[in-house]
C-alpha positions in Angstrom: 27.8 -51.3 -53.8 27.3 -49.2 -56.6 23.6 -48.9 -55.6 24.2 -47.9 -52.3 26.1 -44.9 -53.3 23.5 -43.5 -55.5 21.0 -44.3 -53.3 23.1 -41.9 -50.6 24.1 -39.5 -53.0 20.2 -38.8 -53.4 19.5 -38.6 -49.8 22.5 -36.2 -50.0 20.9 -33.8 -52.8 17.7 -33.8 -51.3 19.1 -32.5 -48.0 20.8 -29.3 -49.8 17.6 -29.1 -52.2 15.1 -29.1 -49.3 16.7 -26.7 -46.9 15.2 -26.4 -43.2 13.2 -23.4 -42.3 12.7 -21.7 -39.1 10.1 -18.7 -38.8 8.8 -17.1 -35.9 5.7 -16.1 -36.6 6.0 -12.4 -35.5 9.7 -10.4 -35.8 8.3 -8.6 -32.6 6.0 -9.9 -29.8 4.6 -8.5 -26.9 5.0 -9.9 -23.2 1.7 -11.0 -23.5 2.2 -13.0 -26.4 2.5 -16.6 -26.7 5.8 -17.6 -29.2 5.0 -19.7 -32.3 7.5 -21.0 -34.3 7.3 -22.9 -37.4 9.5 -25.7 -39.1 10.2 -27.4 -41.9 12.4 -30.0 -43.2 13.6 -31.9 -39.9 14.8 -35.4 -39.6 11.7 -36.6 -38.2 13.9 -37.9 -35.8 12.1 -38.4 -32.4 15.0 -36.2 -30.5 14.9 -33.6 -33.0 14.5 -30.3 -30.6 13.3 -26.2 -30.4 14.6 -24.3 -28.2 14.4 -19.9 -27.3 18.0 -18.7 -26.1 18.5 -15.2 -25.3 20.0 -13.6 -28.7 24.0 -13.6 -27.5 24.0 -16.5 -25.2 25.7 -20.0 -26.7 23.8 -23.2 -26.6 24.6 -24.6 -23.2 21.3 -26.5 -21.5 21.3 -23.4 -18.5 20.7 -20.7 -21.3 17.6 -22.1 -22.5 14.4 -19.9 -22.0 12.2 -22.4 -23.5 12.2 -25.8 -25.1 10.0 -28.6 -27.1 10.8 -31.3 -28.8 9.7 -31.7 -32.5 7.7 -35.2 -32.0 9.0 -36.9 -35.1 7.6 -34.6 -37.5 9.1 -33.2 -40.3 7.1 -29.7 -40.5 4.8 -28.1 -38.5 5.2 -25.6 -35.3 5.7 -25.4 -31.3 4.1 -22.5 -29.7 6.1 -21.4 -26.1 4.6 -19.3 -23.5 5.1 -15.4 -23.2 8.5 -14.3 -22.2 9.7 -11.1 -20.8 11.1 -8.3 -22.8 14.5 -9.0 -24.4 16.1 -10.2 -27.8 15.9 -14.1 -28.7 16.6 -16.3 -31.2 14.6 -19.6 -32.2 17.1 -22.7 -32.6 16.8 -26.4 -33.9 18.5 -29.6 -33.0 18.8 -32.5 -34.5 18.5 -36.0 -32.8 19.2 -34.5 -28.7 22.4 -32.4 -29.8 23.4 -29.1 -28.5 24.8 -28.4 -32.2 22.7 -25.8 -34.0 21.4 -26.3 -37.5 19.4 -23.0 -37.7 18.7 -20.0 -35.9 15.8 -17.0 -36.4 16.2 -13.6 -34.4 13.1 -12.3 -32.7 12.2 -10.0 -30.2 10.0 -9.0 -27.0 8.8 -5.7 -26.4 7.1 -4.8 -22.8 3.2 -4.6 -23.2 1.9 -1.1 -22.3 2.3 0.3 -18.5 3.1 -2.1 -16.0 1.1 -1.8 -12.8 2.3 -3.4 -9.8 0.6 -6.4 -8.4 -1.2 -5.5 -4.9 -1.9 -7.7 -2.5 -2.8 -7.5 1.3 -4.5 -9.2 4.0 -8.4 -7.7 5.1 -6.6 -7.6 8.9 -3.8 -7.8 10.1 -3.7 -10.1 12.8 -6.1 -13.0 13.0 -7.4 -16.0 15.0 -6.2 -19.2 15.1 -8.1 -21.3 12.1 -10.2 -17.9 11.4 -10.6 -17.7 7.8 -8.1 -15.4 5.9 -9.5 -12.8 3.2 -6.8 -11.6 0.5 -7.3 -8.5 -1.7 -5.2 -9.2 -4.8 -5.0 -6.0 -7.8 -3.2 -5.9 -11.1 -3.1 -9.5 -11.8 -2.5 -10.5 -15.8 -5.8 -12.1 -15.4 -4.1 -15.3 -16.4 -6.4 -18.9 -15.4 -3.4 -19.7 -14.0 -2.0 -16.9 -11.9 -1.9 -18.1 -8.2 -1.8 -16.7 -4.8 -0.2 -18.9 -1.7 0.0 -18.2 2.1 3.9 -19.1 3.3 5.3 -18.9 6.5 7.3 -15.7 6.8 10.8 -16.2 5.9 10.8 -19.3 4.2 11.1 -19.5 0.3 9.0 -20.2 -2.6 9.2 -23.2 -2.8 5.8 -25.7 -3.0 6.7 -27.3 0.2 6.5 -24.4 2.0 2.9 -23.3 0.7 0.3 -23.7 3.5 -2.7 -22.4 1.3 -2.9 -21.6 -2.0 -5.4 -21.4 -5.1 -5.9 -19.8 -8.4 -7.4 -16.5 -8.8 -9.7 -17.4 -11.8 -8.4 -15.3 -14.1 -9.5 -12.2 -12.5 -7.2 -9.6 -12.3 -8.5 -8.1 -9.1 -10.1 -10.3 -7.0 -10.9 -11.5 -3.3 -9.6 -14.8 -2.0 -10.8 -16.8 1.4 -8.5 -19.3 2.7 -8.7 -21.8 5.5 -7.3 -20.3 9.0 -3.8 -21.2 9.8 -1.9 -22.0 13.4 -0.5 -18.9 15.7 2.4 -18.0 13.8 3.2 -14.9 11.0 2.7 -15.5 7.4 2.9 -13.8 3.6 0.1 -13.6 1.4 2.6 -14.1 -2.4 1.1 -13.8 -5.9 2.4 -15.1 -9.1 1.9 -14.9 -12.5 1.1 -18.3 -14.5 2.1 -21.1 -12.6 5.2 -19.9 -11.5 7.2 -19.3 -8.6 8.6 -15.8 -9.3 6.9 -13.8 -6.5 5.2 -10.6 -8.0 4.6 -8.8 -4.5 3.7 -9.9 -1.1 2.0 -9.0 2.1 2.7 -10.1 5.9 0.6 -10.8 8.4 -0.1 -12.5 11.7 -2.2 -15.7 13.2 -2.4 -15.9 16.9 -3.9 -12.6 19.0 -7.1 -12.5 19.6 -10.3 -10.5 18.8 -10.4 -9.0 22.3 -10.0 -5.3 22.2 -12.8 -5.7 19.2 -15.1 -7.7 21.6 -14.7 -5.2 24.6 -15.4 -2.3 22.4 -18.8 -4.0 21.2 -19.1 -5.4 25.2 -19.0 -1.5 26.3 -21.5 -0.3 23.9 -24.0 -3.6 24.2 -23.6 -5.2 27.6 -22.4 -1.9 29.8 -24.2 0.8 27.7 -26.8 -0.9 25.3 -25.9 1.7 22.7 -26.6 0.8 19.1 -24.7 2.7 16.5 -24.9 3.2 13.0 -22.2 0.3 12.6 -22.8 -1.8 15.4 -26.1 -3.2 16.0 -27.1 -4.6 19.9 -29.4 -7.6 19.0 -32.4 -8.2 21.2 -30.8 -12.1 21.2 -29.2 -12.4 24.3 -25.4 -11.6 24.4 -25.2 -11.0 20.6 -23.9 -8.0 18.3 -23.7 -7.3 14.7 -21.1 -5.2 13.3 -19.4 -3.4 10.3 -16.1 -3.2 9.7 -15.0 -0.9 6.5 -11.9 -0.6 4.9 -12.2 1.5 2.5 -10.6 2.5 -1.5 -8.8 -0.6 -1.3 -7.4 -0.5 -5.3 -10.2 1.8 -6.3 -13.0 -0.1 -4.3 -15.1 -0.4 -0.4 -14.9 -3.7 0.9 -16.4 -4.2 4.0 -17.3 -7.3 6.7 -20.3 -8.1 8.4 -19.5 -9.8 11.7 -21.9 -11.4 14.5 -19.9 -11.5 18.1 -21.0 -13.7 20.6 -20.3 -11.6 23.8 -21.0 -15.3 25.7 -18.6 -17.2 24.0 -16.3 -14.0 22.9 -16.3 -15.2 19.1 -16.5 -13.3 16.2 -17.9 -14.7 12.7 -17.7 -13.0 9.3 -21.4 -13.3 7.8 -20.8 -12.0 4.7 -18.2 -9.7 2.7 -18.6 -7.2 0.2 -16.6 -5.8 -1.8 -16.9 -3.3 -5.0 -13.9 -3.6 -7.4 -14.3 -1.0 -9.8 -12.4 2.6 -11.1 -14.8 4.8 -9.7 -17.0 3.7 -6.8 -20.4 5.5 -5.8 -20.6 6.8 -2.3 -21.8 3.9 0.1 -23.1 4.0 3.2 -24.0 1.4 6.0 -26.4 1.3 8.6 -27.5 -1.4 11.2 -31.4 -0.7 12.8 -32.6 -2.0 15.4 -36.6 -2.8 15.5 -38.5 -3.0 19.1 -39.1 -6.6 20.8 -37.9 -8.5 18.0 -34.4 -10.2 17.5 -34.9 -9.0 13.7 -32.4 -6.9 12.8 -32.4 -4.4 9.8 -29.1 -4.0 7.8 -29.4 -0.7 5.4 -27.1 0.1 2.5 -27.2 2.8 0.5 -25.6 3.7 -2.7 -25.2 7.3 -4.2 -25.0 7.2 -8.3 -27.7 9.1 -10.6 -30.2 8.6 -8.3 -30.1 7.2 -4.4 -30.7 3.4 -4.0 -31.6 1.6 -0.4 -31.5 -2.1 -0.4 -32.7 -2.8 3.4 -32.3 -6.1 4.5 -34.4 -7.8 7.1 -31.9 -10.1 8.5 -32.2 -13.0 11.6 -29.2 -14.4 13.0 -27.2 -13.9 10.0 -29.7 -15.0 7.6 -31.7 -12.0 4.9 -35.7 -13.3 5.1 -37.3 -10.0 4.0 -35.4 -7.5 1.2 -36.6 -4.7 -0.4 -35.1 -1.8 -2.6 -36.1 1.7 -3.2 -34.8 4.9 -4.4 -35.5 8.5 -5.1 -38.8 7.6 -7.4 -39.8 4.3 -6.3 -40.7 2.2 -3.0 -39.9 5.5 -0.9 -40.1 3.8 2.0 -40.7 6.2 5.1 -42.1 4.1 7.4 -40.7 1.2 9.4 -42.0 -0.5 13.0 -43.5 -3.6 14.6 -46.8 -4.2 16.0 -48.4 -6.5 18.7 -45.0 -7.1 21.0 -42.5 -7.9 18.0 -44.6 -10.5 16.3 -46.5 -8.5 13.1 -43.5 -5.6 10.8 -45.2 -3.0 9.0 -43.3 -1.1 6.6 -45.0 2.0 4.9 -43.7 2.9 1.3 -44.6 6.1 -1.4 -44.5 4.7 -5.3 -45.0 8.4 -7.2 -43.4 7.3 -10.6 -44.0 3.8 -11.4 -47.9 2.4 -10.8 -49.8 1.4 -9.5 -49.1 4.9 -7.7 -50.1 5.8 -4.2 -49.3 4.8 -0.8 -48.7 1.4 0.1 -48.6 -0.3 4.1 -47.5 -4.2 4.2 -48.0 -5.7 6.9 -45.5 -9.3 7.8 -46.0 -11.7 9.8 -43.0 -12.8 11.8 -43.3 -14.6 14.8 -41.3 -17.2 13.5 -38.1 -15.2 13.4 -36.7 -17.2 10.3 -39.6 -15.8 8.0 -41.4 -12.9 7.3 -45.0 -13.8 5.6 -46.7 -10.8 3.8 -50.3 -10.9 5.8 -52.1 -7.8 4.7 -51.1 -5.1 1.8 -53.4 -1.5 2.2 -53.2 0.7 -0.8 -54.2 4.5 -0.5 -54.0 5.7 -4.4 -52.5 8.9 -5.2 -54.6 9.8 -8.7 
């Protein structure tokens, strides 16, 4: 008996000798931080808990912010994820108990500016099952910050998701989703895995593209009219078109579309998009070349000096590219030869060699490639 009591009377002195710790380790975070906190000292029991409580609150389970248990270790540390700004305190548990053995004060402080999230839809109204393109700005740039397409009206909750996916940790990014049912719908971000919307964006699924397709019918079919932004192929009841929206969150984004005037369909070919503070001045043209379904799609980009990519596109497919600007591949020449079957494009290098003028000559029959038959070289020096 005697034995016993000495052998608890230690257990009881090395208790008060080996007091538990509890340090954060900042006094102040920011919203962006994750929370470490490190302790010493614990039972080691396998329900020995950490939890963050808001400074005043008392220790109910609804006032918890964030939680972990200690896994049977004596020392070591649990790190939380951010929280918002606010005063907290860090508090252990021993063995599943709501009664407090130590507490630490901390505090959150908001990082920098807040922006607010942005998010929209490319259009408004779409197709049924046409894909959906979402412009998201101002995102933490978290791996897992989210963006889901809801129903309108309904909450956030998962069931009601009928897209969704990750942005990949890009704070401003674009997003294509499967096409949806007739019905109207939000575009919703959140940050990290959550479902605390940070802004949202409506939009509908279910009228269709035909005041777009009579406007391209009336300059194509009725009027055979290209423009600089709508293209009347030489394929039979097809058009190519550009559709700009323009300084969406500091950028141009822009869709390149194909309508089938036969089957009155329209299909996104490609999008682009330029995400960035200060955007050059862009412009888009669509050429059309004589007795050939070939199509040339120009873009050009104002910065220190003028830059052309033209692109020698076939049914919504590039087979001939090249670039030029003000001091290289000055390309001033552009036709085809021998009813649509040879291109010949004519080109001034002044700056770079070899210098002089230059006249390529393709071969493309076959619509789906262009083949470099002949190259004529006129030297300048």
């Amino acid at each position: 008996m005697m034995k016993k009591l000495l052998i608890l009377t230690f257990i009881l002195l090395l208790q008060f000798t080996h007091a538990m710790t509890l340090t954060p380790s900042k006094t102040v975070y920011s919203t962006n931080d994750a929370i470490k906190i490190t302790f010493n000292d614990m039972t080691g029991l396998n329900q020995d808990w950490i939890a963050i409580y808001p400074e005043t609150s008392n220790n109910d389970w609804k006032n918890v912010m964030r939680w972990n248990w200690t896994d049977d270790r004596v020392s070591g540390s649990v790190t939380f994820s951010s929280l918002p700004a606010g005063n907290y305190e860090a508090r252990a548990f021993y063995n599943n108990s709501y009664t407090m053995e130590l507490s630490q004060k901390f505090s959150v402080t908001q990082e920098g500016a807040v922006k607010a999230v942005q998010i929209e839809t490319r259009k408004e109204v779409y197709d049924e099952d046409e894909r959906i393109q979402v412009v998201v700005g101002n995102m933490l740039g978290d791996p897992k910050d989210w963006v889901g397409i809801y129903p309108k009206g309904t909450n956030n909750d998962w069931e009601n998701v009928q897209r969704w996916n990750w942005t990949g940790g890009h704070k401003a990014t674009i997003m294509a989703f499967d096409g949806l049912k007739a019905g109207e719908y939000e575009a919703r971000a959140f940050f990290k895995n959550s479902y605390k919307v940070e802004a949202k964006y409506s939009f509908n699924v279910g009228e269709s593209n035909n005041g777009f397709i009579d406007e391209v019918r009336q300059h194509c079919s009725l009027e055979n009219e290209t423009i600089a932004t709508m293209l009347c192929s030489n394929e039979p009841n097809i058009a190519y078109a550009i559709q700009n929206k323009e300084e969406v969150f500091h950028g141009i984004i822009y869709d390149f579309l194909r309508i089938d005037l036969n089957n009155n369909t329209v299909q996104s070919i490609e999008t682009n998009q330029r995400l960035e503070l200060q955007y050059p001045k862009e412009s888009l043209n669509l050429i059309k070349l004589e007795d050939t379904p070939i199509y040339l799609y120009k873009k050009t980009s104002n910065g220190a000096d003028t830059n052309i990519q033209w692109l020698f596109q076939y049914q919504g497919k590039t087979i001939l590219s090249f670039y030029s600007n003000d001091r290289d591949k000055l390309l001033y020449d552009i036709h085809t030869t021998i009813g649509g079957k040879n291109l010949v494009l004519s080109y001034l290098n002044e700056y770079s060699d070899p210098f002089g003028r230059f006249t390529d000559t393709y071969n493309i029959s076959n619509p789906n490639v262009a083949t470099l038959i002949d190259r004529e070289i006129n030297p300048l020096r």
